[in-house]
C-alpha angles and dihedrals in degrees: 000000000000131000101188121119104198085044092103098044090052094045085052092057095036087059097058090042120166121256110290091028123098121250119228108249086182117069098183087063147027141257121264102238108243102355093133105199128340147200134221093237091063094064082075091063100041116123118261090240100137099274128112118219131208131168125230112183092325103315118111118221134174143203124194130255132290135265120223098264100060093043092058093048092053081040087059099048095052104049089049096051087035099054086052105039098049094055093048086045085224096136163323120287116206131200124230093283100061109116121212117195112208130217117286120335108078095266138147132177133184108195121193097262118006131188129191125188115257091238085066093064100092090051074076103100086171124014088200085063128072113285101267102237139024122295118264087226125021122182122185131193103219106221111220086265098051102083127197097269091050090053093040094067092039088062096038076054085056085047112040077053100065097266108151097208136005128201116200106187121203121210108187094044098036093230136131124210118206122202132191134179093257085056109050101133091064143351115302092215136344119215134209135198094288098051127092116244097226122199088208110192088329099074093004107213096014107140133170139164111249084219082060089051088061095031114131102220086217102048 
């Protein structure tokens, strides 16, 4: 999630930076302005200053905070997952500031909502670190600045990491876009308002409206 409007533009020129000065490997978000290179581990020490802060092959990128809207949707999905997969004892659930550090290139995400299967849990060495792999499930809010292409790579990231399914969720469309690893060059399926969100063999028996995914808890 991202509410910055000149995001996109920055992250264009970023992309196509000079030579010394980093390129941006994130689309959906911009390069922090003199950071050097970065580690995963440093996500954990960054000032709370309204920013929120990934890591893309060593380069450390932000987007801004989110609007209300987008908060409550992410809300939505969480408690949902949450509420099934705690019973069931499948899983953990993460907020949106769990970070997940992926295989090999120095990278570390934190998606909206985030789950992880109970059997990975003793591949946790310290719980005070990262979480030391990408995330089973991943779901992101898109901001209005955030467009289909740059979504699109931050989903094939998830996957190429080893993340099983991805749910970008669209606000302003009310639409939600479902990726899998045999689909990595677009969407699977995008869903509307009368469609199911299906955990598939990820959160096996997880359910849930996508009407419920946009609903306001006080309309």
């Amino acid at each position: 999630m991202a509410d910055t409007e000149s995001m996109e533009a920055r992250a264009l020129q970023s992309r196509h930076a000079p030579p010394g000065v980093l390129r941006n490997p994130a689309p959906w978000a911009e390069v922090v302005p003199g950071a050097g290179h970065t580690k995963v581990d440093d996500l954990l020490c960054r000032p709370d200053d309204g920013w929120r802060y990934e890591v893309v092959e060593g380069v450390l990128v932000r987007m801004a905070g989110s609007g209300e809207e987008a908060t409550t949707i992410a809300g939505n999905v969480y408690f949902a997952l949450r509420a099934f997969v705690q019973p069931l004892r499948l899983g953990v659930v993460t907020p949106a500031a769990g970070v997940y550090r992926f295989p090999g290139a120095e990278t570390g995400l934190l998606p909206d909502v985030g789950f992880y299967r109970a059997e990975r849990r003793s591949e946790i060495t310290d719980r005070t670190k990262p979480i030391p792999f990408a995330p089973d499930l991943a779901v992101e809010v898109a901001s209005p600045s955030q467009d289909g292409d740059a979504m699109a790579a931050k989903a094939r990231l998830y996957l190429s990491g080893g993340t099983r399914l991805v749910w970008v969720i669209w606000p302003r469309r009310r639409e939600i876009d479902v990726w899998r690893p045999d689909s990595d060059e677009r969407p699977a399926e995008t869903l509307g308002l009368d469609d199911v969100l299906d955990g598939e063999q990820v959160v096996p028996g997880f359910t849930c409206p996508v009407e419920a995914v946009f609903a306001d808890p006080l309309a």
